[in-house]
C-alpha positions in Angstrom: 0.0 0.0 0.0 1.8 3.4 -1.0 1.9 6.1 1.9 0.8 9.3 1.5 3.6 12.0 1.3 3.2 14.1 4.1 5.5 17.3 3.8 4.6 19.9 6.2 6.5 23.2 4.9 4.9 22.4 1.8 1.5 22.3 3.0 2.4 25.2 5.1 2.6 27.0 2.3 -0.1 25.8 0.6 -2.5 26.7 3.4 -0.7 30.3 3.4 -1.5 30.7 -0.5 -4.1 31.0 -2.2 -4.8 28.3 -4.9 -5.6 29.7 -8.9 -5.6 26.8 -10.3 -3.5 22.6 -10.5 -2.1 20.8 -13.2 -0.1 17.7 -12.6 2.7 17.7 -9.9 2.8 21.9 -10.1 0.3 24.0 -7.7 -0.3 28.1 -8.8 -1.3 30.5 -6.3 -2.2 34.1 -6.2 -0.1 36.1 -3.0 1.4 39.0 -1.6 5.0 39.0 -1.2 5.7 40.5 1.7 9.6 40.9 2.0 10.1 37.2 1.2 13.8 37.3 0.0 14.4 36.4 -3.5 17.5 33.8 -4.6 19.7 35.5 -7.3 18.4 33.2 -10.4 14.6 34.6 -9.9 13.0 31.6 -7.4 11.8 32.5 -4.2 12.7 29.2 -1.8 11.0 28.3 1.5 8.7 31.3 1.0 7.6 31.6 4.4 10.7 30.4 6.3 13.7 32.4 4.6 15.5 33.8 7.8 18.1 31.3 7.4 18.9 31.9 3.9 20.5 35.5 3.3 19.4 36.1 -0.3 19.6 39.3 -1.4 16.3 40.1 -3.0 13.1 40.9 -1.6 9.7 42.0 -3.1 6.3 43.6 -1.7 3.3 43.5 -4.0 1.0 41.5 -5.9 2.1 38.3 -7.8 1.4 34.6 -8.9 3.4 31.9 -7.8 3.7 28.1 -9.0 4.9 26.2 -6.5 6.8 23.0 -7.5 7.8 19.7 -5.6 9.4 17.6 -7.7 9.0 14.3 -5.7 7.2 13.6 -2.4 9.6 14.5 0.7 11.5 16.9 -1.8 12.1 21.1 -0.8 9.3 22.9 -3.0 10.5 24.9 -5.7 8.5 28.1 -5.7 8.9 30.7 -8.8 7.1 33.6 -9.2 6.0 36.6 -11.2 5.2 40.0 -10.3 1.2 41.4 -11.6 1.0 44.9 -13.3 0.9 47.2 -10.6 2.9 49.4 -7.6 5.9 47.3 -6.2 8.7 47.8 -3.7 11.5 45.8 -5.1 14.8 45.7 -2.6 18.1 44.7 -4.8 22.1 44.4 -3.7 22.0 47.9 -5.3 18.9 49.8 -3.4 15.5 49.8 -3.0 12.7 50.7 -5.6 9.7 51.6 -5.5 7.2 52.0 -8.0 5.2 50.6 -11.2 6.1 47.3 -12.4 4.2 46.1 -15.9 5.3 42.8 -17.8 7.3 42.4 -14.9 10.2 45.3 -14.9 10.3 48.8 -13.8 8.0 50.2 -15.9 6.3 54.1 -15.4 7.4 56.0 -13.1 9.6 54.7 -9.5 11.9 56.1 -7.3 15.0 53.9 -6.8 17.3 54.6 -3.4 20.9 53.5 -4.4 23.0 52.2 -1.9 25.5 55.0 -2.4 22.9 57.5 -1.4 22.2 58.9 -5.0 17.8 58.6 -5.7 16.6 58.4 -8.6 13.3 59.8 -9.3 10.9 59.5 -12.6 10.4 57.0 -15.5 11.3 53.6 -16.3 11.8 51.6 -19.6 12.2 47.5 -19.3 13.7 48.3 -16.0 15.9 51.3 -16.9 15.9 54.8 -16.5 14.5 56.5 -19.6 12.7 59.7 -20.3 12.0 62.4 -17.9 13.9 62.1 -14.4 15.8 63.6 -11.3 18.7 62.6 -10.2 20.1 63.4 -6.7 23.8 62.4 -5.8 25.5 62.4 -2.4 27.9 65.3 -2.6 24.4 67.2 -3.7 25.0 67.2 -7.2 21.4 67.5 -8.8 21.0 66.2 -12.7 17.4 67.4 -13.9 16.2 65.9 -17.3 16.2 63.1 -20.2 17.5 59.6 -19.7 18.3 57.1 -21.7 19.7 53.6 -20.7 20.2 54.7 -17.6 22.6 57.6 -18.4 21.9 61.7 -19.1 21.0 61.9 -22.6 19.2 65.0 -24.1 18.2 68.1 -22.3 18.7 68.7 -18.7 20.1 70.7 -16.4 23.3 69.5 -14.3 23.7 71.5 -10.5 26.7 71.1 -8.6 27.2 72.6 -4.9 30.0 75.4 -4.6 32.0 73.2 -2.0 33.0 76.9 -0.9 33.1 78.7 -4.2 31.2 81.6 -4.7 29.1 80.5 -7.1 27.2 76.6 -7.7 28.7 75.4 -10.6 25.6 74.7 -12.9 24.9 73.5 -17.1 21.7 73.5 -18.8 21.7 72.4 -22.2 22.7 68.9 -24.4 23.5 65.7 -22.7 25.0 62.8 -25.1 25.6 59.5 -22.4 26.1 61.3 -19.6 28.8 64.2 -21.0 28.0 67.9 -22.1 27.3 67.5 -25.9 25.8 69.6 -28.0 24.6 73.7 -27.4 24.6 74.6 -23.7 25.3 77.5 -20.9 27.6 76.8 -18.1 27.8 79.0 -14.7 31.4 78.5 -13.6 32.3 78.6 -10.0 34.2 82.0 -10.1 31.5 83.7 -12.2 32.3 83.3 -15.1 29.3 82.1 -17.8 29.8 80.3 -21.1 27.1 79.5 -23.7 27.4 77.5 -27.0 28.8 74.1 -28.0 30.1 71.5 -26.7 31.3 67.9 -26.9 32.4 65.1 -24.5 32.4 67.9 -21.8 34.7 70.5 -23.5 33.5 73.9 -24.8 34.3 72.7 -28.7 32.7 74.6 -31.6 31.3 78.2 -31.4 30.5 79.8 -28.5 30.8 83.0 -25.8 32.8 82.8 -22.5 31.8 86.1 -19.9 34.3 86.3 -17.3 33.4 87.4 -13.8 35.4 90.6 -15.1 33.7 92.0 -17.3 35.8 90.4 -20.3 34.1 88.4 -23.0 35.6 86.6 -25.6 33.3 85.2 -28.9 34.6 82.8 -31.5 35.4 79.1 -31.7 36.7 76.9 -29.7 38.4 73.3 -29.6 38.2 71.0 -26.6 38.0 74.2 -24.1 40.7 76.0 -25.5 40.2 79.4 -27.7 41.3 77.9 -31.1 40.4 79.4 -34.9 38.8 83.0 -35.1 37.5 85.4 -32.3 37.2 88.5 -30.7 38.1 89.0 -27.4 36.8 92.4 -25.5 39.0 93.7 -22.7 36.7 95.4 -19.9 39.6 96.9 -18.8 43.6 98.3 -18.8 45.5 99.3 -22.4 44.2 96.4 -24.3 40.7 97.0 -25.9 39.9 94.7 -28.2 41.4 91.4 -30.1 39.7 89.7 -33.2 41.9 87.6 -35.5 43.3 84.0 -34.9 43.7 82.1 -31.6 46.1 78.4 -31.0 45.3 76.6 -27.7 43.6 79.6 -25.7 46.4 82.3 -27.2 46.5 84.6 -29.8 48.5 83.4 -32.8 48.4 83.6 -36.1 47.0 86.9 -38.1 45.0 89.2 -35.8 44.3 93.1 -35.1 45.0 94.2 -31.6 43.1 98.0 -30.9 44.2 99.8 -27.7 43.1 101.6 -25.4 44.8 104.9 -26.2 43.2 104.3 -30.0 46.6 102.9 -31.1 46.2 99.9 -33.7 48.5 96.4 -34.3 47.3 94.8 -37.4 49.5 91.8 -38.0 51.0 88.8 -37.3 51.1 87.1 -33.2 52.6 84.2 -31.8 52.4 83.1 -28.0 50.5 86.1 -27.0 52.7 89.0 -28.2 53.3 91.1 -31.8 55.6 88.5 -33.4 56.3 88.9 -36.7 55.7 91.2 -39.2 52.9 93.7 -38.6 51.9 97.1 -38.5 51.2 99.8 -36.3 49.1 103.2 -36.4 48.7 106.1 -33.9 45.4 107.4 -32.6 44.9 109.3 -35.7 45.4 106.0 -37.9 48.9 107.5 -39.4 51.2 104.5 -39.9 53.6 104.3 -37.3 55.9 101.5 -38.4 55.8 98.5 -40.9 57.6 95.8 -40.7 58.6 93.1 -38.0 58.5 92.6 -34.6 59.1 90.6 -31.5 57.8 89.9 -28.5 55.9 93.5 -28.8 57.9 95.7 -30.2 59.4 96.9 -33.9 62.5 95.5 -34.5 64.8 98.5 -34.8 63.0 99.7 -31.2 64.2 96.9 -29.3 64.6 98.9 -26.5 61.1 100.4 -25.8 58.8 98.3 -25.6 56.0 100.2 -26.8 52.6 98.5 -25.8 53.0 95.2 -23.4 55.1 92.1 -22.3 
């Protein structure tokens, strides 16, 4: 005469379940999982008695769950799957909560990060995509798109001034989490730059205020002044530069106009009249043609007539 299995954790957790529906040796049951801890290859095991097994995943919300003993006296094998709906889901990485549909982060959730960052707004397949807020530990504050879990479109990037008179802040293009694109940057001494960017640099076209007053306007190439611009002086003997600049100094061809209405049109290198060049009083009479170094005509070499 065959016995009948008896196997009391499994009817324990049949009684605490329950039953949709049977087919052979495998049992399905409607339940709330109520921080029952989750194995890492997606099956909950002893669902009501897991304080002895430290896995690191645990649920609360609505799901089905097939329960599964594969001979009589056997440990019941209990997968699950999360219904459509508002979730807490508690990972080796943080805690979220928020919509699950089809059985990932879906809509809009709030994930805690172990590292302190939250992350607030929508979710794709269970990653961050679309609108969201981002808030870091050291208070750094991204506001915007996301895409596969990185920055990626418009938004607006905060960071605290850690002591600096200003916060250092960008709103503009994001391209996988760097500054790509057209964008305005507050720097953390005052100084404001608007225009392009890529991979974080200022590269392209664009206009850099400083704090004093000075502005420069022309193009630049991985955050140096390099090709064409003008650069206003808001103050001293030097009034204006446009003409050719080579990592952040003028070089090349470029017209220098002074203060005292004096005018250098001609050829620079490291910063200084270099070359050959001209130059014209206040009246625009020609003064002297021909070369010069380090700032001053050639056969002058001894007064240095504008600067260093």
């Amino acid at each position: 005469m065959k016995t009948k299995c008896r196997n009391k954790k499994n009817n324990k957790i049949k009684r605490s379940l329950k039953r949709r529906s049977k087919k052979g040796g495998t049992n399905i049951y409607n339940l709330n999982l109520e921080w029952h801890e989750d194995a890492v290859d997606g099956r909950i095991y002893d669902i009501l008695e897991t304080d002895s097994v430290p896995y690191p995943y645990e649920f609360r919300g609505k799901a089905v769950a097939v329960v599964f003993q594969p001979r009589c006296g056997s440990k019941p094998v209990v997968s699950y799957r999360l219904i459509d709906g508002p979730v807490i889901l508690k990972t080796h990485n943080g805690v979220y909560e928020g919509n699950f549909l089809d059985g990932k982060k879906n809509g809009y959730g709030t994930y805690k990060f172990l590292d302190g960052s939250v992350y607030e707004g929508n979710w794709v397949d269970n990653v961050m995509s679309g609108e969201g807020t981002m808030n870091y530990p050291d208070g750094t504050v991204y506001e915007g798109n996301w895409e596969d879990n990185v920055s990626h479109g418009k938004g607006k990037l905060t960071q605290p001034s850690q002591g600096n008179e200003y916060n250092i802040s960008y709103n503009g293009d994001f391209v996988k989490n760097k500054k790509s694109g057209y964008g305005g940057m507050v720097y953390s001494d005052g100084g404001v730059y608007n225009g392009e960017w890529d991979n974080d640099e200022m590269h392209g076209t664009g206009t850099f205020r400083y704090k004093n007053g000075d502005i420069y306007e022309g193009d630049w190439d991985m955050g140096f002044k390099h090709g064409m611009g003008n650069f206003k002086y808001n103050s001293g003997e030097l009034k204006e530069y446009t003409g050719s600049f080579v990592d952040g100094t003028m070089e090349g061809k470029g017209i220098m106009k002074f203060r005292n209405k004096t005018q250098y049109n001609g050829d620079w290198k490291n910063g200084k009249m270099t070359g050959h060049g001209k130059l014209y009083d206040e009246s625009g009479s020609l003064i002297h043609e021909g070369e010069f170094n380090d700032g001053v005509p050639v056969h002058h070499k001894k007064r240095k007539l504008l600067f260093e």
